[in-house]
N, C-alpha and C positions, 0 to 999 in steps of 0.2 A: 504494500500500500504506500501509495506517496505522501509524503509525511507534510499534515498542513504547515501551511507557510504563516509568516509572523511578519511584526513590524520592526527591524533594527532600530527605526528613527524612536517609536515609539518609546522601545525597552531603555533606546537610551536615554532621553528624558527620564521615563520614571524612577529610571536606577539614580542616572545624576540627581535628581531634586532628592530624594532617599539620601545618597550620598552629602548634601549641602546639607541638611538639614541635623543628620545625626554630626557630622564635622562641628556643626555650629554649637551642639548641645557639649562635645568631646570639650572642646575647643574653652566655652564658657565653665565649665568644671576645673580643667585646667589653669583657666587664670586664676579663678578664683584662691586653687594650691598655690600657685606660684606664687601671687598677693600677699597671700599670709607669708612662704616663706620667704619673701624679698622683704619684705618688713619687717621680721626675725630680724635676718642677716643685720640689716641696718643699723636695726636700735639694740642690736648685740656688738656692732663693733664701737657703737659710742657710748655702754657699758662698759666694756671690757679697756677701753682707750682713756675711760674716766676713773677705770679703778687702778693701772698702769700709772698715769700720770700721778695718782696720788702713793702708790707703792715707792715712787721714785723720790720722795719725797721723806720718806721712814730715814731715821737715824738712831744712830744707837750711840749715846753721851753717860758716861759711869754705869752700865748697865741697866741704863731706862730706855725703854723707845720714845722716844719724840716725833711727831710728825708735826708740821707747818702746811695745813690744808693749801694746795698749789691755787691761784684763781682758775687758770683755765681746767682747774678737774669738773666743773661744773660748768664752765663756759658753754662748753661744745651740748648742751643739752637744751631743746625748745619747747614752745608748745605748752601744752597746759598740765602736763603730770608729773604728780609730786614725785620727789627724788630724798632717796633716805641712805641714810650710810656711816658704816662701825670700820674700826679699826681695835685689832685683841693686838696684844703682846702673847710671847711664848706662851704667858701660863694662861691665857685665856680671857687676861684681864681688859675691860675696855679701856684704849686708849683717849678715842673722842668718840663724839658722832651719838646716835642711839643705840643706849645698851642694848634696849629689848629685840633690834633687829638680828643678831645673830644668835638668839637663844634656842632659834631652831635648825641653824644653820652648824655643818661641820668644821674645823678645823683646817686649814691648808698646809699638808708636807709637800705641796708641787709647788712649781712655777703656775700654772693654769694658764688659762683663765677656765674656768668651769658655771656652767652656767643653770640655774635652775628655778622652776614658778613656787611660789608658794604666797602663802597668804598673810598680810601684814596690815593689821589695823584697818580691818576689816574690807580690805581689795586685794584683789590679786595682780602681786607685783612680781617681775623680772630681779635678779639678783645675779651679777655678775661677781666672781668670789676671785681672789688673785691673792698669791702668796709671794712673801717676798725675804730672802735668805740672808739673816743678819751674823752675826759672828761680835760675841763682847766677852771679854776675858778669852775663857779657854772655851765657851761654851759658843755654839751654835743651832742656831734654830728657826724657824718661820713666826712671823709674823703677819697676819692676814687680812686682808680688807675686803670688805663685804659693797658694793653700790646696789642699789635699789631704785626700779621706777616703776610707778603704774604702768598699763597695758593699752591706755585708752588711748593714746596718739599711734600706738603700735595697727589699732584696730582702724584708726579713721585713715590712715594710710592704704592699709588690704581694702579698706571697702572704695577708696578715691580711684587706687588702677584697677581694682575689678568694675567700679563702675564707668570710668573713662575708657576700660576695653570691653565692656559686653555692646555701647552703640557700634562701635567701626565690624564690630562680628556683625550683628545685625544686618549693620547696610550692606556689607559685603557677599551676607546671602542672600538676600533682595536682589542685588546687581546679579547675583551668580546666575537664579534662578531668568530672572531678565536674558543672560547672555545663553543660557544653556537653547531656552525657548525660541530665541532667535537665531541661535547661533548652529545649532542641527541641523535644517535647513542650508544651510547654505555650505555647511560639512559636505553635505551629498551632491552639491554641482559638479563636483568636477567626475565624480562617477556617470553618473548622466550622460556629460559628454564622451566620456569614456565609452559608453556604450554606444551612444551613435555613431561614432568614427567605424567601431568594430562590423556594427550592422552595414557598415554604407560597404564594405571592401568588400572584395571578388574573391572565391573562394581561394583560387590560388596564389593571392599576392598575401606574402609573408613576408614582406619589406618591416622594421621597425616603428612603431607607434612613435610617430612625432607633435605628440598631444602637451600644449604646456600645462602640468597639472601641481598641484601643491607637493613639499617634502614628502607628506606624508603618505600620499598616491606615489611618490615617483616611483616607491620600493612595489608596488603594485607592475605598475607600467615596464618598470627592468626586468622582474617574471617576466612578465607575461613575453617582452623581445628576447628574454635567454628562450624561453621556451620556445617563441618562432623560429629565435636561429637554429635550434638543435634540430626540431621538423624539419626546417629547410636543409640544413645537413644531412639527416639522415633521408629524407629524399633524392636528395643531388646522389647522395650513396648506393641509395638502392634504383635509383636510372642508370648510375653509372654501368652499376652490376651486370642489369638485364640489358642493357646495352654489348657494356664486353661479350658477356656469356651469349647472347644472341651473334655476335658475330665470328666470336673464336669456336662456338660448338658447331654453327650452323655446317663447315666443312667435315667436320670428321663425322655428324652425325648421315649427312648426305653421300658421304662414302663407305657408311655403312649399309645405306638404305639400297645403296646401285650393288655390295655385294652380295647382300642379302637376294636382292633382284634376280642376279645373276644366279647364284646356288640353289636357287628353288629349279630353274630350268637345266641346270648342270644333271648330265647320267653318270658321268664316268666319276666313282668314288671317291678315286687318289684327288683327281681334279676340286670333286666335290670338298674333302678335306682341306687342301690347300685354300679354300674359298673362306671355308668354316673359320681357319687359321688367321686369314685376314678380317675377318669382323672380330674375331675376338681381340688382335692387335690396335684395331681402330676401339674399339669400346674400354680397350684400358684406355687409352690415350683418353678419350672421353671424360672416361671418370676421374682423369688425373685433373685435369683441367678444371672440369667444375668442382672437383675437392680443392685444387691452388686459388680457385676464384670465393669458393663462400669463405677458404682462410682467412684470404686478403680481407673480407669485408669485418669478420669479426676480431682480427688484428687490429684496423681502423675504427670499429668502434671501441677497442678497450685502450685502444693511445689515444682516443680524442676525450673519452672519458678519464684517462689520467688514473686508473686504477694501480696503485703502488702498492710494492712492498721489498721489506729486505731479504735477500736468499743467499743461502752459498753458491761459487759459481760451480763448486764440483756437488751439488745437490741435482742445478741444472744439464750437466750433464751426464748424471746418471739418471736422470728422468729420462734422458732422448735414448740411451743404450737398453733400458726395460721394454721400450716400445715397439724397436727394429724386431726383425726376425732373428732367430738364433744363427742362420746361416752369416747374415749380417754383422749379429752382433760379434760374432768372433772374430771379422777381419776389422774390427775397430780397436785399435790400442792406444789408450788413454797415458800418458805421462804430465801427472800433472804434480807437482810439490804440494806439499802439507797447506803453505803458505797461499800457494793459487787456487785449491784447492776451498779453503776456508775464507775465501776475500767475498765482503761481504758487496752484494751491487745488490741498486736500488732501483726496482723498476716491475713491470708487470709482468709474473713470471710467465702467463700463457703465451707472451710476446719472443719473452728473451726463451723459453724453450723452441718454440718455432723457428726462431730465426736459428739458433743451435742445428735442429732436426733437418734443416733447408741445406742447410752448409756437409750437413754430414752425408744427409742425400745424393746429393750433387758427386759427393768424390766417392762414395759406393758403387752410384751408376755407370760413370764417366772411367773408372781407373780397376782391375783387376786384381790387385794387391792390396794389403795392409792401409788403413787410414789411419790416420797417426794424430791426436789432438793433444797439442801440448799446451803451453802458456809462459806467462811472466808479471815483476808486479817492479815498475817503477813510476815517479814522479805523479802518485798519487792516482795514477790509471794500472788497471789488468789489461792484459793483453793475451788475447787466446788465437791461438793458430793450428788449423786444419791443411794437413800435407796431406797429398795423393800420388800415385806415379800414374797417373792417365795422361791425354795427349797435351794436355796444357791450353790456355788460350794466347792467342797472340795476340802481341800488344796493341793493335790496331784497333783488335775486336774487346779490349776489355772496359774502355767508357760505355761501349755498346751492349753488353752483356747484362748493366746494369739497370737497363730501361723495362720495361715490361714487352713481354713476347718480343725480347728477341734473345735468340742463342749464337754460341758459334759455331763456325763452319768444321771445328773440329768435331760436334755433338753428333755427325751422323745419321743413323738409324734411330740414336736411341731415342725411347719415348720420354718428351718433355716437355715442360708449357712455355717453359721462358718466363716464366715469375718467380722461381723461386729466388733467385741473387738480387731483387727488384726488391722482394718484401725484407732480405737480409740486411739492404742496406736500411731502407725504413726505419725500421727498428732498431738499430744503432743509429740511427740519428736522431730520434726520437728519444734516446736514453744518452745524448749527448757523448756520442761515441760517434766512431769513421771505421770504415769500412775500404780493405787495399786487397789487392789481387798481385801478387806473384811469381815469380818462375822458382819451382823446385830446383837445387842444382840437381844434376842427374837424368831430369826429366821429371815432367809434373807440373801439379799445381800449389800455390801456397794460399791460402786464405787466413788473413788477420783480421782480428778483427779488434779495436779499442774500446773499453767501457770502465769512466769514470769509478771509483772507492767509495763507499760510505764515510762522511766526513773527513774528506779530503780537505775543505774550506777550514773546517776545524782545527785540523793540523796542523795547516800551514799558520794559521793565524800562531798558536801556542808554538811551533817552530818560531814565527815574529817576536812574541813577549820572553823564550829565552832568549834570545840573541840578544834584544835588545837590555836587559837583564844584566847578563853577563858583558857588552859594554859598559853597563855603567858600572861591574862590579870593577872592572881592571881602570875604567876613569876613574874610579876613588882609590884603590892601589897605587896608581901613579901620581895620583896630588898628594897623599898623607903623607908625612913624614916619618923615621920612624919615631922618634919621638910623641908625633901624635897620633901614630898608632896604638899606642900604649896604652892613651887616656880617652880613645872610642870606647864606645857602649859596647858593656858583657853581651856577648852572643851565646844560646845555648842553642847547640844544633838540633834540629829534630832525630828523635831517635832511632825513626824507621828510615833515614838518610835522605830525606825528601827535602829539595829546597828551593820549591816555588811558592811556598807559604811563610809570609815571616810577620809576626804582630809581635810591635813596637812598642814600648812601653816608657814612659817618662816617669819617676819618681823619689822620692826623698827618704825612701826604707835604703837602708843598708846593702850593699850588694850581698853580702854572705846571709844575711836574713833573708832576703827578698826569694835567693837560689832555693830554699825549702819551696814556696811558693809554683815558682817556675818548673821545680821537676815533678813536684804536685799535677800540677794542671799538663804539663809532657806524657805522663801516664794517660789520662783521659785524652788527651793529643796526640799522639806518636807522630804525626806530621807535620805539627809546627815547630818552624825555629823561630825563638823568642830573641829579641834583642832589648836588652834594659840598659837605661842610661841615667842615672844616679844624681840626683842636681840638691843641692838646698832650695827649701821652698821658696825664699821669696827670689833669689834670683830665676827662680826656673816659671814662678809666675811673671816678672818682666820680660824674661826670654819670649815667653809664649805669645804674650801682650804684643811683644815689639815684631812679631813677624821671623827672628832671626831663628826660633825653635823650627824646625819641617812640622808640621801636625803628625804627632803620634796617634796612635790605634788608643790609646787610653794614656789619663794622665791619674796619679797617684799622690797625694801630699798628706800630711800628715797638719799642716794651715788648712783648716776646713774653710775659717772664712774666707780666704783667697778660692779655694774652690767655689764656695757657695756666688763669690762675686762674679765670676765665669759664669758660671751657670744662669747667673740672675741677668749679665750682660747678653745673654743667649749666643756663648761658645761650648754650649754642652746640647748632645745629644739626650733625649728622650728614649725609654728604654724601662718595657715592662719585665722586669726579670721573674721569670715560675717561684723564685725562694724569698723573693720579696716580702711575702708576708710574715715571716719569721725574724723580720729586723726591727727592733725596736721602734717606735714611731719619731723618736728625737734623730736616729740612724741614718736617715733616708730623705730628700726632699725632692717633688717633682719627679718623682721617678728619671730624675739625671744626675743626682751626686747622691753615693751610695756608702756605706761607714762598712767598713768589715774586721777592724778591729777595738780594743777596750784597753784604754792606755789610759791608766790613770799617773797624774806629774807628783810626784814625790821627793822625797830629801832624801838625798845620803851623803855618808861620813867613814870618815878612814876612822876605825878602828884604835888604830896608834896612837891617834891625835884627840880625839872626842870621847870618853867612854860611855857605858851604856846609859850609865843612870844620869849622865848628865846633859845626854841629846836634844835638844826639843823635838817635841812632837805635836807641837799645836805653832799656826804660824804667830802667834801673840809671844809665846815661848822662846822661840827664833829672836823677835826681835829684842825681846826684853837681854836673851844673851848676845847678843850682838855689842847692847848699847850698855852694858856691862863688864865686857870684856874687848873693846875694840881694841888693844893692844895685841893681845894672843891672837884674835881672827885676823889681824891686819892683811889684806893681801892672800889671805889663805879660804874665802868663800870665792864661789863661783853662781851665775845663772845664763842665763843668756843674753843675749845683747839683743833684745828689743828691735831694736831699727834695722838690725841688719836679719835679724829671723824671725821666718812667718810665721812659726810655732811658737816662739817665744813672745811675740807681741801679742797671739791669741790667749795663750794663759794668761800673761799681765794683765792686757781688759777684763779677761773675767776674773782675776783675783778682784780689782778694783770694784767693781760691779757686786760682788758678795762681800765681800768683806771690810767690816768700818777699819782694820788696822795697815792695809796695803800699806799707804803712803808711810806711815809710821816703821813700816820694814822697809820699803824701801832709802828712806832716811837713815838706817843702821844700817845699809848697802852699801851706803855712801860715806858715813860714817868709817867702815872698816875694809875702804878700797880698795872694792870688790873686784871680779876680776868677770868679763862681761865675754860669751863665745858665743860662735854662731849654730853650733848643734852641740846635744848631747855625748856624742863620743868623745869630743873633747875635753868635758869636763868629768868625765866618769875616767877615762884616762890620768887627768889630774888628781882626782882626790883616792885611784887607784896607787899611784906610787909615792903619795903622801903629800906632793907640791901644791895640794889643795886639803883642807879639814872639811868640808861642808859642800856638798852640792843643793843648789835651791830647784824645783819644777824640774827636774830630770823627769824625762817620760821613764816610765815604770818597764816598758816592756824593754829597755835598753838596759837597763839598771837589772832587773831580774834574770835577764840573756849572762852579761855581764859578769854578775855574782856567782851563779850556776855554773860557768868556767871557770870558778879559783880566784877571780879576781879581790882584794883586801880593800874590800866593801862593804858597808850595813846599808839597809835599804828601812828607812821609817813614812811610812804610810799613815800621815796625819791626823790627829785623832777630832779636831775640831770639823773638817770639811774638806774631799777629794774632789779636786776637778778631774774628771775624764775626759777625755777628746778619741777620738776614732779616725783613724785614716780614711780620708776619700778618694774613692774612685770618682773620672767620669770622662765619657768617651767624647772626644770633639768633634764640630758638626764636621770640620773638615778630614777628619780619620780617614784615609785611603783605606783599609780594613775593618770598620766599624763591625762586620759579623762577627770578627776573633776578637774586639772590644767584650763585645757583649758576651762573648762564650767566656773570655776570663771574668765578668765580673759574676756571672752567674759560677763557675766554677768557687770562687773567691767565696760564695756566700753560702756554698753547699756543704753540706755535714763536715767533707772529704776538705775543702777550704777551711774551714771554722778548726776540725780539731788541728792541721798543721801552724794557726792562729793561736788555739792553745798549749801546744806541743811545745819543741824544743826553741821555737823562735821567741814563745815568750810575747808575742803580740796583744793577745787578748784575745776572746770569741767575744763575738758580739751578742749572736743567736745564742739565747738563752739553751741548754741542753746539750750541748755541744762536747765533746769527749776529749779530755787531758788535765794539763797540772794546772793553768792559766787561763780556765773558763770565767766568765765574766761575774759568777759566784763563787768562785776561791778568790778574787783579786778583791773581791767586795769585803769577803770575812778577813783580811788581814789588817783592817782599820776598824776604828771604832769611828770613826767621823764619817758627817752625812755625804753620801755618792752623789756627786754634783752633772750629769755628763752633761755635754755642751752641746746640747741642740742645733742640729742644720737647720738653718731657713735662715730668712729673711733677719731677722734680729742680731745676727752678726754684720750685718751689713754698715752697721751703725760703729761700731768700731774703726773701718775703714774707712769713713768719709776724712777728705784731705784734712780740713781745718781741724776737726776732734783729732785725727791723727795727732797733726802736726804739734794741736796744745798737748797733748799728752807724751810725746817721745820730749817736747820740750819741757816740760812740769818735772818729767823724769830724769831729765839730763842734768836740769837743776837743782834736784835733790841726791841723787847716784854720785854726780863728779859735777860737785860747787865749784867754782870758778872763783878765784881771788879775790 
């Protein structure tokens, strides 16, 4: 039954208005969410920026908190809802503000801000809570602040953009609906004319539709001319056919029919046989012919159809040897290598065996002896060649040989159509291959025949990128010196001996530490070679800055906020790594600068010189013996020099930041003239062989590496408050390998990373759970003081800015080394 017919134009209106209509209802629901939470968001960052500004404001004077309410903590708030707001000290006690607002509220041991509704004098108010980490005497602790604000400006906001967005929805369905109803209609003219063009043509013209119609028709209209062309193809094909075959059968069938004629009136037997003899000679001819002719036709349509695939060439011909007759196939001897044998060619095998079977034919027929098909494989092409000892062709006749129905004069008696060396060449050329003819020595024929490799382009190209490779490795051979060959970047070659892979690495770990790392992730690797190249952080963030670094595959610093400012200036790649979630949330920012170790900065002391009981272990302690004994320390403390190390200017701001006694230590720095280096190993070095008493902020995992070797060191882990800092990774945008970026830092943060983090390098794991001696919970239980680590983001950025810089390394300069 013929299936009733329907309205497209119809269905599509109803669907469209359907469609506009629930959109519109999606749509108003949505804003409505989004209103509320963009109004959140708002009057949460002008909470939490009002309870900041006043945390910044907290001091600690003989072990009281003081705070001086800032004006603008209140400033930045409008509109008509009341604002309320407590400040506790450690023990809980209110400093100002209203006591009864945090009577229901907890405690702060974070930074925060944490945010939560509850109800206060009888409305329900927002409460942004911020804690903020003070240090008086020996003791350190949180002090907390609470801000507060009604909800009511919160609400007149979500209901101001849900109601300024649910008119332009409206009108825009209105308008939709308008255009849908008008606009369907005129969708369908250019089908219309589409069909009248079609109606007006004559049945046989299959010329191309030259109709100008919209984008969106034209992909119609190209159907529809592919389709004519291929009819008109395959027509022209099958005229040609019944063309040839009409004129090449018509003679041998006619000379069948005159002997046929004649042997019906034949008496004499022998005569009659001899008759019989000649139809059967003319009706193979026959069937040879129209078998070379429907070949050709279905050769033709599976080359113009482009039907592809890959084969071996010796599959191919052992396909044509199973087909022959046994008497046949025994005088065919194949010599082919492993190598020609297995070369892979790309193309359509019912072609490329045909053309094989044509070629082998031919010297079967033509020759008495042994055919012999050997081959060869250079310059990215096979080459396969069929010997004969038959009469050969002469060279006159071998361009001629190559056309359709015609043979040569050598061919004789035998029976032949003259197509087969026609469709040989064809189809090598159609597989972009050539086709040559021969003289055997000795006598005979040779046929070659050429057919392109599988990835042959591919080859050549990766024959291009060694070469050019290995120039540039022998241009850098002849410029270095050797002297500055010395002080190039650690190579570690890949294991499995491969070395077209190589990810580059910039960083400020240690090279004999880093090596644990590197042959870590070489196991998971076996075919990269890794090049590291060892810089201090702050020159190797200028480096990077000024262009004169090459962009490494990943960079490494142990200066987070130098990292973090990259990343924030957008010279860091973006990069979802699987084990991400297993990294602390302070660890990580943007998913492009990544923390994968737990390095908390500590104090140590020679032994010799300091004894136990009379070490300090709280930074207050420090200074009080500093400013007590500057005689004895003269000369013999060490920290880092600020201005010249990115690691050491990031611990100094945040010691300042936490603690009211910094400057008060650093003034005993200065005092007992101190001795200022640009990394760790220098000063573990010193107070190793005694030329130093005291190292201040040494990172811990250098100091614990360190000690674990023998070295005549104590290592004391603060008991007032530990900064941590974490080495960052992060890959830059212009990384020439960003995929081997990304695989070491995913390595870096995998179990198999983590525990060589807490193993013998002594780094730190960062991922909580992690296996060995230096997980980020044994480094926590060897202090009694609060675990401070240094959060990635945006808030270190504030350290960096020029001018805060510049007053700060000058504040320091003038307290460290007073000037006359």
């Amino acid at each position: 039954m013929q299936a009733k017919s329907f309205s497209i134009q119809r269905r599509i209106v109803t669907l469209a208005l359907a469609l506009l209509l629930t959109a519109a209802v999606v749509l108003i629901v949505f804003i409505r969410d989004y209103a509320e939470r963009a109004s959140d968001r708002a009057f949460d960052r002008l909470l939490a920026a009002s309870a900041l500004t006043i945390a910044g404001a907290v001091q600690v004077e003989d072990d009281t908190v003081i705070v001086e309410l800032p004006f603008a903590s209140f400033g930045m708030f409008s509109g008509q809802d009341r604002v309320f707001y407590a400040v506790e000290d450690p023990s809980g006690r209110a400093v100002t503000g209203y006591e009864d607002l945090s009577a229901n509220l907890p405690e702060m041991n974070s930074a925060g801000p944490v945010f939560v509704d509850t109800s206060y004098r009888g409305e329900l108010v927002r409460v942004a809570s911020v804690g903020r980490l003070t240090s008086s005497g020996s003791d350190t602790d949180w002090v907390t602040i609470h801000v507060a604000e009604t909800q009511n400006e919160r609400e007149a906001l979500s209901a101001e953009i849900l109601g300024n967005a649910i008119v332009p929805v409206v009108a825009l369905t209105l308008l939709g609906i308008a255009l849908v109803w008008f606009g369907i209609g005129r969708m369908f003219a250019p089908l219309y004319q589409l069909e009248r063009e079609l109606r007006a043509r004559a049945p046989d013209d299959l010329s191309p539709l030259d109709v100008p119609v919209p984008v969106e028709v034209s992909h119609l209209v190209s159907a529809l001319n592919a389709f004519m062309g291929r009819l008109r193809s395959a027509m022209d094909r099958v005229t040609g056919l019944v063309a040839e075959a009409a004129h090449e059968v018509r003679t041998p069938l006619a000379s069948l029919r005159a002997q046929a004629e004649v042997a019906m009136d034949e008496q004499d037997p022998e005569a009659l046989r001899r008759r019989v003899g000649r139809i059967h000679q003319g009706a193979i001819q026959a069937s040879q012919l129209v078998s070379q002719l429907l070949m050709e036709a279905t050769i033709s349509h599976r080359l113009e159809n482009q039907e592809t695939d890959t084969t071996a060439f010796g599959a191919v011909v052992e396909d044509v040897r199973q087909r022959l007759d046994p008497d046949q196939a025994r005088r065919l001897v194949v010599n082919l290598t492993e190598a020609v044998a297995a070369a892979p060619i790309r193309g359509d095998r019912v072609a490329l065996r045909e053309m094989v079977r044509n070629v082998v034919d031919n010297a079967l027929v033509y020759s008495e002896g042994p055919v012999e098909i050997g081959g060869g494989i250079g310059d990215g092409m096979m080459t396969m060649a069929v010997s004969d000892r038959g009469p050969g062709i002469a060279d006159a006749e071998k361009p001629l040989v190559l056309e359709r129905f015609k043979r040569g004069a050598a061919s004789g008696t035998k029976v032949g159509s003259g197509l087969g060396l026609s469709i040989v060449k064809r189809v090598a050329e159609a597989h972009r291959g050539a086709l040559r003819l021969g003289d055997r020595p000795g006598g005979g024929l040779v046929v070659e025949i050429d057919l392109p490799l599988v990835g042959r382009t591919r080859q050549v190209e990766q024959l291009r990128k060694a070469l050019g490779s290995l120039s540039a490795l022998v241009l850098c051979l002849l410029l270095i010196s050797p002297r500055d060959a010395q002080a190039a970047s650690s190579t570690y070659p890949a294991p499995d001996g491969s070395t077209g892979t190589v990810l580059t690495i910039v960083g400020t770990t240690d090279t004999p530490l880093f090596a644990d790392f590197v042959t870590g992730f070489q196991a998971v690797r076996p075919d990269v070679t890794v090049e590291y190249d060892e810089q201090d952080s702050l020159p190797m963030y200028e480096s990077f800055l000024s262009g004169t670094m090459a962009p490494p595959d990943l960079l490494i610093s142990s200066a987070a906020d130098l990292q973090i400012k990259l990343a924030n200036d957008g010279y860091a790649m973006a990069y979802d790594s699987p084990w991400l979630g297993g990294l602390p949330d302070w660890a990580h920012w943007r998913n492009e600068v990544f923390g994968f170790t737990f390095e908390p900065a500590v104090i140590i002391y020679n032994p010799d010189r300091i004894s136990a009981e009379e070490v300090p272990r709280t930074h207050l302690t420090l200074a009080e013996m500093l400013e007590t004994q500057s005689e004895r320390f003269r000369g013999a403390i060490a920290t880092y020099d600020i201005a010249e190390s990115g690691v050491g200017y990031l611990l100094a701001s945040q010691d300042q930041l936490i603690s009211s006694n910094f400057w008060r230590l650093a003034a005993a720095f200065g005092r007992v003239d101190a001795q200022f280096s640009g990394s760790s190993p220098a000063i573990l070095n010193g107070v190793a062989d005694g030329s130093l008493a005291l190292g201040y902020n040494v990172l811990g995992s250098y100091a614990f590496a360190r000690k674990a070797a023998g070295a005549n060191i104590e290592i004391v882990v603060p008991d007032d408050y530990v900064l941590v800092l974490t080495r960052a990774m992060l890959i830059p945008r212009e990384a020439p390998y960003p995929e081997l970026g990304r695989a070491f830092v995913d390595f870096a943060l995998s179990p198999v990373g983590q525990a060589i983090a807490a193993g013998p390098t002594a780094l730190g794991s960062v991922v909580t759970g992690a296996r060995g001696d230096w997980t980020s919970e044994a480094i926590a239980a060897r202090g009694r003081g609060v675990i401070q680590p240094i959060p990635l983001g945006p808030a270190l950025l504030v350290s960096l800015d020029q001018q805060r810089r510049k007053r700060f390394l000058d504040s320091w300069g003038e307290i460290v080394s007073p000037k006359p």
